[in-house]
C-alpha positions as CSV (number, residue, x, y, z in Angstrom):
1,X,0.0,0.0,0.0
2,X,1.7,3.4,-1.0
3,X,0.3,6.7,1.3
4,X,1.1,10.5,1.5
5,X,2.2,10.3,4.8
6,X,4.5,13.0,7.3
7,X,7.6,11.5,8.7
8,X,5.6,11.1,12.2
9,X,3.2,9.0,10.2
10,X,5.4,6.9,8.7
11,X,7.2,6.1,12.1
12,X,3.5,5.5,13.7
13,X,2.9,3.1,10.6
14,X,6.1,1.5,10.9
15,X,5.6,0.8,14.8
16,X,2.6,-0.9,14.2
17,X,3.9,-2.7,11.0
18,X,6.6,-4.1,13.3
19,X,4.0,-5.0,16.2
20,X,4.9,-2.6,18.6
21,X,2.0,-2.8,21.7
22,X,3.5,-0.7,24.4
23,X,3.7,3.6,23.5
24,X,4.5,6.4,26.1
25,X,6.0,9.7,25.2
26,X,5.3,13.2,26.2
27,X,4.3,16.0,24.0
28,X,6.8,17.8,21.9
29,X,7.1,19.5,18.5
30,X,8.8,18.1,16.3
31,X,8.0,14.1,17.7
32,X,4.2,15.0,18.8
33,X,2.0,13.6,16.3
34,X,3.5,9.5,16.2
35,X,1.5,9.3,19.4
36,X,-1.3,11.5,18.3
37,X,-1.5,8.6,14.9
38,X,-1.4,6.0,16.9
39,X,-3.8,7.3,19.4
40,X,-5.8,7.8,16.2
41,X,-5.3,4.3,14.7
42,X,-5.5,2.3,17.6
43,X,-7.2,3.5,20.2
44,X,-7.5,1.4,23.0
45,X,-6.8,-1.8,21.5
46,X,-3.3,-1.4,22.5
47,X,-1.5,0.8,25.5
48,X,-0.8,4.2,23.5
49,X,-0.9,7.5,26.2
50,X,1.5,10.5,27.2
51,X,2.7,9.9,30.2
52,X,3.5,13.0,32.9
53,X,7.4,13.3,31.5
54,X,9.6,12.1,29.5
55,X,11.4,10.3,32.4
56,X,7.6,8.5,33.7
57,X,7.2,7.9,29.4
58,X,10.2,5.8,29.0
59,X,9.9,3.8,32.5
60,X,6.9,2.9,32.2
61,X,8.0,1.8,28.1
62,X,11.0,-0.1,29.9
63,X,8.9,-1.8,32.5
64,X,6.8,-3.2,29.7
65,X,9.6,-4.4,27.8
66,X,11.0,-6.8,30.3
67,X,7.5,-8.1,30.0
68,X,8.5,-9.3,26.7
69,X,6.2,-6.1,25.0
70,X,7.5,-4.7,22.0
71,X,7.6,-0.9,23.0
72,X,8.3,2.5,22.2
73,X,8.9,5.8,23.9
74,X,8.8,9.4,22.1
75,X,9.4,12.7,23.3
76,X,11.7,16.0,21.6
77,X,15.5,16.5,22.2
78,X,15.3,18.2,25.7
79,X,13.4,15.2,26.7
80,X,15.7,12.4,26.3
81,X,17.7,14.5,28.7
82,X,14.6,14.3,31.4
83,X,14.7,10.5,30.8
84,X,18.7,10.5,31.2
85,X,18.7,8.6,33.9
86,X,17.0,5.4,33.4
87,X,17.4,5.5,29.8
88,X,22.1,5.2,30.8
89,X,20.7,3.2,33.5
90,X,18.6,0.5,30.9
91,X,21.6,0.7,28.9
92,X,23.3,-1.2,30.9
93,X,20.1,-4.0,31.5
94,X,19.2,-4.2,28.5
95,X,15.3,-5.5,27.7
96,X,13.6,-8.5,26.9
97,X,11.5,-7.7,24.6
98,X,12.2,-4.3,22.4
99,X,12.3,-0.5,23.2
100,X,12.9,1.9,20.7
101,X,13.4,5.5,21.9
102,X,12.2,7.9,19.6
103,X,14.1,11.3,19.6
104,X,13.5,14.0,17.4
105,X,16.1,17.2,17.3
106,X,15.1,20.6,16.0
107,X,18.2,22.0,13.9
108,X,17.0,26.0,13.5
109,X,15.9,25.7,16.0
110,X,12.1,25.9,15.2
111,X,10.1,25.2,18.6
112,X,12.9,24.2,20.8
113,X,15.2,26.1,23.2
114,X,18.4,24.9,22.0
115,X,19.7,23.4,18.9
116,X,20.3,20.3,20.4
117,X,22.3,17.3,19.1
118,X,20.9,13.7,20.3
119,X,23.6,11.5,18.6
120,X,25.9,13.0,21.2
121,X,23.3,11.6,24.2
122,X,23.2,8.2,22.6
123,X,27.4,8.2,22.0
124,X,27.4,9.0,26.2
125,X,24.6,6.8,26.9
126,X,26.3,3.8,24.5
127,X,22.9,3.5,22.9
128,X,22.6,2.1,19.5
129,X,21.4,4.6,16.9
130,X,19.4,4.6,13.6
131,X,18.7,8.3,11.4
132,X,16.0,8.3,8.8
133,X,16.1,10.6,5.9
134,X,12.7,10.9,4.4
135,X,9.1,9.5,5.3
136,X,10.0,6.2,3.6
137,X,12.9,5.7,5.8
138,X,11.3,7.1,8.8
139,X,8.9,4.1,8.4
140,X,11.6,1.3,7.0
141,X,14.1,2.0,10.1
142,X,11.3,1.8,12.4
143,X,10.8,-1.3,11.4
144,X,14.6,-2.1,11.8
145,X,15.0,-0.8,15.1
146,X,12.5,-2.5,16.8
147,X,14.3,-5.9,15.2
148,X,17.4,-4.9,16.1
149,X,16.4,-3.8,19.5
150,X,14.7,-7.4,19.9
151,X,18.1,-9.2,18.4
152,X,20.8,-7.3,21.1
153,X,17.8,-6.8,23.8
154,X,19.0,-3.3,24.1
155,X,17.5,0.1,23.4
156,X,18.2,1.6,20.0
157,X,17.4,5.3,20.0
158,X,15.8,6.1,16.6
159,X,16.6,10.1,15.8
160,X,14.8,12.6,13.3
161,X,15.0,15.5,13.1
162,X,11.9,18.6,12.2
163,X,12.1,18.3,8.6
164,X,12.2,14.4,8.8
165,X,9.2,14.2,11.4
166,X,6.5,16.7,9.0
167,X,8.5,16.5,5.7
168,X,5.2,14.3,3.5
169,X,5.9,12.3,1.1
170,X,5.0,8.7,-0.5
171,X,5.1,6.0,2.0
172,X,5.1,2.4,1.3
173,X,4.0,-0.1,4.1
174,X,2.3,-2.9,4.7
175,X,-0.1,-4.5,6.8
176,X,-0.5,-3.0,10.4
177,X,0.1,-5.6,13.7
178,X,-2.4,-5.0,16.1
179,X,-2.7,-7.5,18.4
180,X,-3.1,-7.4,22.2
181,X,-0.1,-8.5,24.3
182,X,0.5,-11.1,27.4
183,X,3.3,-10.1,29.3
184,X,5.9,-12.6,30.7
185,X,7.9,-12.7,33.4
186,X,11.4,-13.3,34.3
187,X,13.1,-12.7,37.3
188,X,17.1,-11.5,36.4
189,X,18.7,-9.2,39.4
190,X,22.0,-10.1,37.8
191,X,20.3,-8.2,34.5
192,X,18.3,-5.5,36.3
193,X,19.8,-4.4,39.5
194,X,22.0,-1.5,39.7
195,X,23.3,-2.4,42.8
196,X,26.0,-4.9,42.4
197,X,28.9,-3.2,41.1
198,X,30.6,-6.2,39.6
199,X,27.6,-6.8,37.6
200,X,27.6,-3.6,36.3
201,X,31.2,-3.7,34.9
202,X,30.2,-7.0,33.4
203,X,27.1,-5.4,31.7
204,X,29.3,-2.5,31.0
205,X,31.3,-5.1,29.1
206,X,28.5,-6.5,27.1
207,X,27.3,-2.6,25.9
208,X,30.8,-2.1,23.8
209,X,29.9,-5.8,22.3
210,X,26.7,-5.1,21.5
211,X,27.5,-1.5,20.0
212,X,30.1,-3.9,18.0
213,X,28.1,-6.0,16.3
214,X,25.3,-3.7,16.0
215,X,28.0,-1.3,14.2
216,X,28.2,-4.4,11.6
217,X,24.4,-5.0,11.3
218,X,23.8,-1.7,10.4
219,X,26.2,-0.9,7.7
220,X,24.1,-3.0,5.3
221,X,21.6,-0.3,5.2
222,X,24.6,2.5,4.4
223,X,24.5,3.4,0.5
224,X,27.1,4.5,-1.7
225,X,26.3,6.1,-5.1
226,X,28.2,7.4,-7.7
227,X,32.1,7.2,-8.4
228,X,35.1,9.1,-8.1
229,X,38.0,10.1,-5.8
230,X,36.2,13.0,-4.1
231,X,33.7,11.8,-1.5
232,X,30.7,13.1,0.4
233,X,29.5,11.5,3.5
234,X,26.2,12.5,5.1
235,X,23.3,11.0,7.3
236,X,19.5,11.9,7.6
237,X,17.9,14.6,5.7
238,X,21.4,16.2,4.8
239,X,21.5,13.3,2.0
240,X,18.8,15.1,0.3
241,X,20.1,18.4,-0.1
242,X,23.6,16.8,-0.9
243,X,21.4,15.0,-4.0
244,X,20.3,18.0,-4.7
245,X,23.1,19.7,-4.8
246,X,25.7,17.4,-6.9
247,X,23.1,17.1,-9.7
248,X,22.4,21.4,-9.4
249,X,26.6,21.4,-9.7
250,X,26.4,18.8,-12.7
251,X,29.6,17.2,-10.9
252,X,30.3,13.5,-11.0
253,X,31.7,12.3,-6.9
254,X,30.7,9.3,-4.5
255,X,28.1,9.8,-2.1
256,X,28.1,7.4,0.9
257,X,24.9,8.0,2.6
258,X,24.8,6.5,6.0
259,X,22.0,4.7,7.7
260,X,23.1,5.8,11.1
261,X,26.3,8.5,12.9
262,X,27.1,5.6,15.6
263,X,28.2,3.4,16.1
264,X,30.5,3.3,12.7
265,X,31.9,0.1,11.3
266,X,35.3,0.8,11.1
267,X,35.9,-1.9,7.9
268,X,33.2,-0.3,6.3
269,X,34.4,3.5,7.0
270,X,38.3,2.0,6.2
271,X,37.2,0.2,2.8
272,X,35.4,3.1,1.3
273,X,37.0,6.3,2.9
274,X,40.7,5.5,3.4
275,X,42.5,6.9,0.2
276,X,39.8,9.4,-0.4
277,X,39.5,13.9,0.2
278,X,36.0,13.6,2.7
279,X,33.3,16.7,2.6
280,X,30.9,15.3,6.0
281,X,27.8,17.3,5.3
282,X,25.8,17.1,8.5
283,X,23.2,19.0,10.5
284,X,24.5,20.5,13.8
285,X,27.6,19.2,15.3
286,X,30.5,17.8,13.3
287,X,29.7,14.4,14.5
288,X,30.3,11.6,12.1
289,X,33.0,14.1,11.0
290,X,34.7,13.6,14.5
291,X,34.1,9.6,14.0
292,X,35.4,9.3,10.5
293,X,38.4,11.5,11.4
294,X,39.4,8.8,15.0
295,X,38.8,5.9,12.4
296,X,41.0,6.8,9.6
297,X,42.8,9.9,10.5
298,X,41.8,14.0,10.1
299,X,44.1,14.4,6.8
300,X,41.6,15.5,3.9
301,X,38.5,15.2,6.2
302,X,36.3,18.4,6.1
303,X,33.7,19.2,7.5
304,X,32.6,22.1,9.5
305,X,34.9,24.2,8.3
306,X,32.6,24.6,5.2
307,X,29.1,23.1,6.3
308,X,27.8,24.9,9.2
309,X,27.4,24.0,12.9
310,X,24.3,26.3,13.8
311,X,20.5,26.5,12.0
312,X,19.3,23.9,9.2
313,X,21.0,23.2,6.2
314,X,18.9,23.6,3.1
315,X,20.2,23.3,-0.4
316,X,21.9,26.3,-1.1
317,X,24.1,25.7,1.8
318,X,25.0,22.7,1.1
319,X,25.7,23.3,-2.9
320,X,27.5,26.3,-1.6
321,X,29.9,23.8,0.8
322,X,30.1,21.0,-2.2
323,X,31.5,23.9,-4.4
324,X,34.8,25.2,-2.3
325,X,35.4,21.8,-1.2
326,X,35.4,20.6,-5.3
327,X,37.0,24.3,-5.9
328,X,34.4,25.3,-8.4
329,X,32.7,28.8,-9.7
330,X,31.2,30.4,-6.5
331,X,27.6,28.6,-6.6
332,X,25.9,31.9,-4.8
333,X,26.3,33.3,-8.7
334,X,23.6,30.5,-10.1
335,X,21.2,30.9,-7.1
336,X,18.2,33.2,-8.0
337,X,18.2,35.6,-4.6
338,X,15.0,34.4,-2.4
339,X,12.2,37.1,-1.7
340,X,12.6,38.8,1.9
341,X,10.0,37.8,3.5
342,X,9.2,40.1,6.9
343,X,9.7,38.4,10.1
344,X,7.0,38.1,13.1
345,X,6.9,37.3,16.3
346,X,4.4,34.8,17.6
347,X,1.8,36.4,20.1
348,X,-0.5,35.0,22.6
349,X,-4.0,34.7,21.1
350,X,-6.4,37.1,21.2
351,X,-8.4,36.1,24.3
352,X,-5.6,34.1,25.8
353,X,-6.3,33.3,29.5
354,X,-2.4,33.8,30.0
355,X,-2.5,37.6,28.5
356,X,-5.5,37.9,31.3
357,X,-2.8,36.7,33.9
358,X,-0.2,38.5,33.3
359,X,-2.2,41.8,33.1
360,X,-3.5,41.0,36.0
361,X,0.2,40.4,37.6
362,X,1.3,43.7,36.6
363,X,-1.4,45.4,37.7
364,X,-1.1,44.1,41.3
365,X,2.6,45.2,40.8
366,X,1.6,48.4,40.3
367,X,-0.9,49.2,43.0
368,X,0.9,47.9,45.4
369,X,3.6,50.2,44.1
370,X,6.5,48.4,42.5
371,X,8.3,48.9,39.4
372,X,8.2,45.9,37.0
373,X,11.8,46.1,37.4
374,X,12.0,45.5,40.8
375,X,10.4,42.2,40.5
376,X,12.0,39.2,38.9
377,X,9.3,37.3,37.5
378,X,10.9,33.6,36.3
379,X,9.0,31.7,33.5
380,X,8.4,28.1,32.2
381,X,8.0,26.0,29.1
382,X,4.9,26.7,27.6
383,X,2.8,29.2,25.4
384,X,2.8,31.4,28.2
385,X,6.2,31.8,27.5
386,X,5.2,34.6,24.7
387,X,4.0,36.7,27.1
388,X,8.2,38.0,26.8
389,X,7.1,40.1,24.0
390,X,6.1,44.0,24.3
391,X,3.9,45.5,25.8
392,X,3.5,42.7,28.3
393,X,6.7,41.8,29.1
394,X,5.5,39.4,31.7
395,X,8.4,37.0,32.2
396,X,12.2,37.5,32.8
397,X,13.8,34.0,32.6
398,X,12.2,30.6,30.6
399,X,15.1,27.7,31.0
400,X,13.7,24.3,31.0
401,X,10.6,22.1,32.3
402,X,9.8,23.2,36.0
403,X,12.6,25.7,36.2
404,X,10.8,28.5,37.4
405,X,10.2,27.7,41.1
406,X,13.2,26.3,42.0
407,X,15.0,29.6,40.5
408,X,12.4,31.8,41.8
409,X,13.4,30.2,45.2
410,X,16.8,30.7,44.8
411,X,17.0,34.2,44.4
412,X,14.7,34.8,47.2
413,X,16.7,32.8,49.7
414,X,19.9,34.4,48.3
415,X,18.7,37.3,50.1
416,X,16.4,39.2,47.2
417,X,14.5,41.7,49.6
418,X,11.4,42.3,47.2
419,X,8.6,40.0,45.8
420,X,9.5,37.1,43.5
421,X,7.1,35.1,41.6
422,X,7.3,32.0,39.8
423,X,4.8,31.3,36.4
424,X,4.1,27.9,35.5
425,X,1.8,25.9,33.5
426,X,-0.7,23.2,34.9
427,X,0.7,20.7,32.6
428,X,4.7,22.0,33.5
429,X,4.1,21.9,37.3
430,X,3.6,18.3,36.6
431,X,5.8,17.1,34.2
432,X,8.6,18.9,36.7
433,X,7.5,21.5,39.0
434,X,6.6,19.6,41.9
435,X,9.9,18.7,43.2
436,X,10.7,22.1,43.4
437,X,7.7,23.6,44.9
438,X,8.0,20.5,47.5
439,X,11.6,21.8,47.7
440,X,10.5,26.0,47.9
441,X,7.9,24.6,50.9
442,X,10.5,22.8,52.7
443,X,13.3,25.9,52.9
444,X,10.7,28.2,53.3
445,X,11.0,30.5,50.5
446,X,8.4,33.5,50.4
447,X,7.4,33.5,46.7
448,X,4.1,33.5,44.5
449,X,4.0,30.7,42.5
450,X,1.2,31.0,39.9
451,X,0.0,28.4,38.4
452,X,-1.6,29.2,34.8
453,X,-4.1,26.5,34.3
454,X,-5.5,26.7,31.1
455,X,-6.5,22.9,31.0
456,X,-4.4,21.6,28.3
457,X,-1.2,21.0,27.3
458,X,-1.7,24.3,24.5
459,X,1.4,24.5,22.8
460,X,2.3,20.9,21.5
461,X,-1.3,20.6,20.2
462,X,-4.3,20.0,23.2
463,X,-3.3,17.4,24.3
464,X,-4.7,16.0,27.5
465,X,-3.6,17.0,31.1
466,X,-4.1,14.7,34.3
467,X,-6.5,16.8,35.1
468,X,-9.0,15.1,32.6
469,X,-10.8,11.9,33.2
470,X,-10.1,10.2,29.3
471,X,-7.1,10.0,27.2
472,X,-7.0,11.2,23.9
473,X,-7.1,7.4,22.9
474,X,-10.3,6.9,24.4
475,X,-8.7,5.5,28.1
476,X,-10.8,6.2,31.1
477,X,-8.7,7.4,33.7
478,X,-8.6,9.2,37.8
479,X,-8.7,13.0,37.5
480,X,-5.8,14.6,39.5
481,X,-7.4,18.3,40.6
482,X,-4.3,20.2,41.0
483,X,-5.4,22.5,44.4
484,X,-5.4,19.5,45.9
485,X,-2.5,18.2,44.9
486,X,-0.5,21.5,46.0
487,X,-2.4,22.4,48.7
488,X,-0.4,19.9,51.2
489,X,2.8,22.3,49.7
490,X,2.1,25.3,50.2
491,X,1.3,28.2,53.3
492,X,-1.8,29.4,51.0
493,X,-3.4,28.3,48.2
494,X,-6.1,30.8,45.9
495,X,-8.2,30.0,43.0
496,X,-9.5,32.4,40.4
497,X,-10.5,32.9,37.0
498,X,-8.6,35.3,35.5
499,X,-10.6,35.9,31.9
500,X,-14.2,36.1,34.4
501,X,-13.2,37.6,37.6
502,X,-10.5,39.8,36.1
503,X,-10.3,42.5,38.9
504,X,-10.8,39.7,41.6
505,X,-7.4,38.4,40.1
506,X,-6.0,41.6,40.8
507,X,-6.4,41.3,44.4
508,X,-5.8,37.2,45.0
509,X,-2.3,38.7,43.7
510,X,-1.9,41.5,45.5
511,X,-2.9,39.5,48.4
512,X,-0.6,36.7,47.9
513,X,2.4,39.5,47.4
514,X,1.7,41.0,50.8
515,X,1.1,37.4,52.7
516,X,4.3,35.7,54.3
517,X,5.1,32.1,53.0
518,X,5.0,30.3,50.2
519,X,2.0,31.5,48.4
520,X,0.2,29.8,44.9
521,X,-2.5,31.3,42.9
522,X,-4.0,28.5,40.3
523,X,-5.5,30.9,37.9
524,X,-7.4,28.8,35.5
525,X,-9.1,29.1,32.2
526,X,-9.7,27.3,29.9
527,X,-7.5,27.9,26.5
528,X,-9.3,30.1,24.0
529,X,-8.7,27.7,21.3
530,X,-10.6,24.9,23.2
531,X,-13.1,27.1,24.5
532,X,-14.5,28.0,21.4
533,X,-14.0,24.6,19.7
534,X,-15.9,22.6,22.6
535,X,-18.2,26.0,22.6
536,X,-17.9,27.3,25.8
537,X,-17.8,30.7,24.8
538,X,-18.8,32.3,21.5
539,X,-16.7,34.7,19.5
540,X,-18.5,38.0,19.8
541,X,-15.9,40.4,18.0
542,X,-16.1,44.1,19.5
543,X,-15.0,47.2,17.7
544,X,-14.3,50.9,18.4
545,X,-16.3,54.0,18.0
546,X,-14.1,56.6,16.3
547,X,-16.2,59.4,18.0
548,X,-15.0,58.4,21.0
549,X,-11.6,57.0,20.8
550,X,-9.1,59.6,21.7
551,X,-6.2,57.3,20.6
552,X,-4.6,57.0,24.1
553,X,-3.4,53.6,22.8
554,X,-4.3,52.5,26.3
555,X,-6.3,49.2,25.2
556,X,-2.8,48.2,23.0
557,X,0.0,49.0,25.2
558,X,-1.9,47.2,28.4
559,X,-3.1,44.4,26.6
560,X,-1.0,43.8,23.7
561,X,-3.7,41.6,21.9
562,X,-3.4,40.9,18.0
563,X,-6.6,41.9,17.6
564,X,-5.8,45.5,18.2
565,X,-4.5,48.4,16.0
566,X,-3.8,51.9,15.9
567,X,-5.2,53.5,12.7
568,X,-2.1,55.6,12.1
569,X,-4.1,58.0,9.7
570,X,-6.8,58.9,12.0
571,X,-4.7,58.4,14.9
572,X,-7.4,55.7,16.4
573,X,-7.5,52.2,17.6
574,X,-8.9,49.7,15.4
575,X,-10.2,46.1,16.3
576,X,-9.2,43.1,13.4
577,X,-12.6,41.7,13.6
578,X,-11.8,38.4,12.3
579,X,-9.4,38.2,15.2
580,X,-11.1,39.4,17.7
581,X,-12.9,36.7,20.3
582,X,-14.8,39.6,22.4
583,X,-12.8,38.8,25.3
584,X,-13.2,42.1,26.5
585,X,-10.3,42.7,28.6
586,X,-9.0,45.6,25.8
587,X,-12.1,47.6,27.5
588,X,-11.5,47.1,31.0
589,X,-8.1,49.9,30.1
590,X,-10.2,52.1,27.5
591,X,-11.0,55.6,29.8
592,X,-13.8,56.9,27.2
593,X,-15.3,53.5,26.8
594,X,-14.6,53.6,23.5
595,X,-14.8,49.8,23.2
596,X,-18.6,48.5,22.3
């Protein structure tokens, strides 16, 4: 069967294909939506959910595997780092059935806070790898790496990367495996105890012989194509451009296009590399260029002096690199110059709960007379996160999952003498604010931890929080209400609607900056986007009476919603009616009540 399929498809499609019945991952562009397919495909018939974290996806993936389950855990690049330490740890045990980690990186980066290279993680964590190129890889080595995960019982961490995971293209496949599983049990402490150090040196033993053979498995799927002395080496979707490029050059050289960046077979790298001048074209970090170069040597091995380390390669770049390395005509001459296209920044949605929140924040701020300045406010991982941007400026720091409180906590028991608050999502607090807040409790730090519950995990898609009672698959599950799950962690705990009970919001904030402790306001709303989809609230667009509006700009520079505009020729704000939800919070700052 042949389908027009996204790379995340075609991995969901392989999974199945190879009988995978065990799926936990946590939401995160670029690897979101192999879940989401299965989810889609399956629904109950076989365990397919996000789990809390990364960490919870791929334990509760690696529990099911020494059950003999055939199992897979996704998340994004800063994920595999949450799961570090089992996934090291599992490394070492090994499985006993199969357990493919799905990774996918973000060269640009697109959605992700740094431009992270997994094949570095899986060289520290001696995990096997495998690096589609295109859909019809992405479904083909999904395949593969559950087999060869089953063959070494060891967890083979499958990498793509953004333009991999939601290029489409023609997908091949075969008939889906979806059968229900019986898990098995086996009792091996000598496998699966971390406590005996001699074991572990043993098992430490067996990894480099694994990573061995698995080095010679793999090299069948490396390809080499075309002939001559000069030679390009490249891995994922780098192969594509470097196609692209040799046939835009019209040049005749030997690409050697490899199925994975580690482990390497050093006959196969010796056989068809020793002797030859090397160009390594490959996203991010020199990589396979640093593998090639301990294998046979650096001498006429290039690589990031011409290809480079940061952003996405496309196929300019690449024919530009393939040029001065074959010392041809400067290719920039041949490439017709791109249209400029003006950049812009993504805002919250009009009638965002979070812009509601954050108004609200500063507001308190300033009756209670404090500069914004004067008080650090330390973000988190989430939508929310855009409320950086002018005018709001609501958040000073954003770092990584459940960052906020712990840093937030640190400054104020360094000394800090004035407010600090913490923002965090309801999803964030979750995945990894609670140790922290349980950590804030326990030293006693004095800051407001808001919590900005919005009731879904917003900006990987909606998908489903533990605060709901059924999965996205269809599961039934326990609802976990989040006051009472922070309650036993904090001196005071306050509930409010920002969006309904704006001016109440005011004061549960102002109250919580005044009260000793460790003080947490949930503010919850439900995401605009949902609201209107599951009809909660209807979009009611307002507009502005020019005979009233005195263009004060008031309604723009306290809100900062999309929806608003000044009319620079009659010097008047202007509503975008097809963005505007009514939300109204633009007329709680008009003075003239200009706003209908």
């Amino acid at each position: 069967m042949k389908e027009l399929l996204s790379g995340n498809e075609a991995i969901a499609i392989g999974a199945l294909e190879a009988g995978v019945n065990f799926v936990s991952g946590y939401p995160g562009t670029p690897s979101t939506e192999v879940i989401e397919t299965l989810q889609r495909l399956v629904g109950t018939k076989i365990y397919v959910e996000r789990a809390t974290n990364e960490k919870t996806a791929f334990e509760l993936a690696l529990g099911a595997s020494l059950g003999g389950a055939k199992a897979m855990a996704t998340m994004k690049a800063p994920g595999i780092l949450v799961a570090s330490d089992p996934i090291v740890s599992a490394a070492y045990s090994g499985t006993l059935g199969s357990l493919v980690i799905y990774v996918a990186d973000d060269p640009g980066p697109h959605t992700t806070q740094t431009e992270q290279d997994s094949r570095r993680f899986a060289r520290l964590a001696k995990l096997p790898l495998i690096e589609p190129a295109d859909p019809q890889e992405a479904r083909d080595y999904t395949i593969e790496a559950v087999r060869l995960s089953g063959k070494f019982e060891a967890p083979v961490v499958l990498r793509s990367t953004t333009r991999v995971s939601h290029t489409v293209g023609i997908v091949e496949h075969g008939e889906r495996k979806i059968e229900p599983f019986k898990p098995s049990r086996k009792r091996m402490p000598e496998r699966f105890v971390r406590a005996g150090m001699a074991r572990n040196r043993e098992r430490h033993k067996r990894i480099l012989e694994v990573l061995e053979e698995y080095a010679k498995e793999i090299a069948r799927l490396h390809r080499i194509e075309g002939s001559g002395e000069d030679v390009i080496v490249t891995v994922g979707v780098a192969y594509h451009y470097v196609k692209e490029a040799v046939k835009k050059l019209g040049v005749d050289v030997k690409i050697v296009k490899l199925a994975s960046s580690w482990p390497l077979d050093e006959g196969f790298v010796k056989e068809n590399l020793s002797g030859h001048r090397i160009l390594v074209v490959e996203e991010l970090d020199g990589f396979v260029e640093e593998e090639i170069k301990a294998i046979i040597g650096p001498e006429n091995v290039i690589g990031k002096e011409l290809v480079p380390q940061i952003g996405e390669l496309n196929v300019d770049i690449v024919t530009e690199a393939i040029a001065k390395f074959l010392g041809l005509e400067d290719p920039k001459k041949r490439i017709r110059e791109k249209p400029r296209i003006p950049s812009r920044a993504p805002p919250l949605c009009p009638g965002c709960p979070h812009r509601f929140s954050y108004v609200a924040i500063k507001k308190a701020l300033g009756e209670l007379k404090y500069k914004r300045s004067e008080v650090p406010i330390f973000g988190d991982i989430g939508c929310y996160a855009l409320s950086v941007l002018k005018p709001i400026e609501g958040i000073d720091t954003e770092h990584s999952m459940g960052s906020s409180i712990a840093m937030a906590a640190g400054l104020k028991l360094s000394g800090y003498d004035k407010p600090v608050i913490a923002t965090i999502g309801d999803s964030t607090i979750i995945h990894g604010g609670l140790p922290e807040l349980i950590e804030a409790y326990h030293k006693r730090a004095n800051i407001t931890v808001v919590v900005l519950d919005n009731q879904v995990i917003a900006m990987t898609g909606h998908q489903e929080t533990p605060e709901r009672d059924v999965t996205a698959s269809g599961r039934r599950t326990k609802p976990v209400k989040l006051e009472d799950l922070l309650r036993p962690v904090s001196d005071h705990l306050r509930v409010v609607d920002p969006v309904n009970e704006f001016e109440k919001a005011v004061e549960v904030m102002k109250k919580a900056l005044t009260t000793e402790g460790l003080n947490v306001v949930i503010m919850r709303a439900p995401c605009v986007i949902l609201a209107l989809r599951k009809k909660i609230i209807e979009a009611k667009p307002l507009r502005v009476d020019p005979e009233k509006c005195i263009g004060c700009k008031a309604c723009i520079l306290n809100t900062g919603c999309p929806a608003l505009y000044r009319d620079e020729e009659n010097k008047k704000a202007y509503i975008d009616e097809v963005f505007c939800v009514g939300c109204g919070l633009c007329k709680k700052f008009c003075p003239v009540d200009a706003i209908v």
